[in-house]
N, C-alpha and C positions, 0 to 999 in steps of 0.2 A: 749316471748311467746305471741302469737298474737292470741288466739283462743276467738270465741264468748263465754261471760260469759255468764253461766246458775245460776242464782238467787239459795241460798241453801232454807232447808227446812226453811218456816217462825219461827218456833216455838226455830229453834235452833239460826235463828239470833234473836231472844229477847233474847236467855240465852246470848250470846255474849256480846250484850246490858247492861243485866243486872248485866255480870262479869265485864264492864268497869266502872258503874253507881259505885258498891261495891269495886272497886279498887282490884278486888282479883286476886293473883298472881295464874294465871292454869298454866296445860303442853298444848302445843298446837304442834301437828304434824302436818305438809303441804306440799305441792310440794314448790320448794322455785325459784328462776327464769331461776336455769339451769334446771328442770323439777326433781331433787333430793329429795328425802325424807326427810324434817330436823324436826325435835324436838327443842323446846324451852320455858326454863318456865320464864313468864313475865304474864306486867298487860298491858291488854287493856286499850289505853289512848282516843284513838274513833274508831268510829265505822260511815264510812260515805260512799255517793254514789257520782261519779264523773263520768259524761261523761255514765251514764244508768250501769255503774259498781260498785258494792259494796265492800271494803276494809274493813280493820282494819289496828291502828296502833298501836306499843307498847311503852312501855317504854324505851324500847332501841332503837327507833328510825326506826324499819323495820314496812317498809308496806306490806301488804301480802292478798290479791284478795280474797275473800271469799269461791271463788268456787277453790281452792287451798287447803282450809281444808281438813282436811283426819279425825282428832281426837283431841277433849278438854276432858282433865282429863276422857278418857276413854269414851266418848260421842263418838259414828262415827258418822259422819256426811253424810245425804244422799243428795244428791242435788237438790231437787223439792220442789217448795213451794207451 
């Protein structure tokens, strides 16, 4: 998936931040890289920018684009910060 990243809201990348800081296991729903709906509960291990693109990684090892998010523990996620 090659599309231009749009940055989410700021307020939800702090919660991100702060579920990674607290090690706390969420659910987190996203488009995943065949453009598919997935769900997965894990902990944010970072929370970093590479290339003007913002990620997350988990515990289990998956990276997943920010503007990918859909939903954390019931949080939707709107994409403008």
């Amino acid at each position: 998936m090659n599309k231009k990243y749009e940055p989410i809201d700021c307020a939800l990348h702090d919660e991100l931040e702060l579920r990674a800081l607290r090690k706390q296991k969420i659910k987190l729903i996203f488009f995943n890289d065949k453009n598919e709906i997935e769900s997965n509960e894990c902990v944010i291990t970072d929370v970093y920018s590479k290339d003007k693109t913002e990620y997350l990684k988990t515990d289990f090892g998956l990276t997943i684009r920010l503007d990918n998010l859909l939903e954390m523990d019931n949080i939707i996620f709107n994409k403008n910060c």
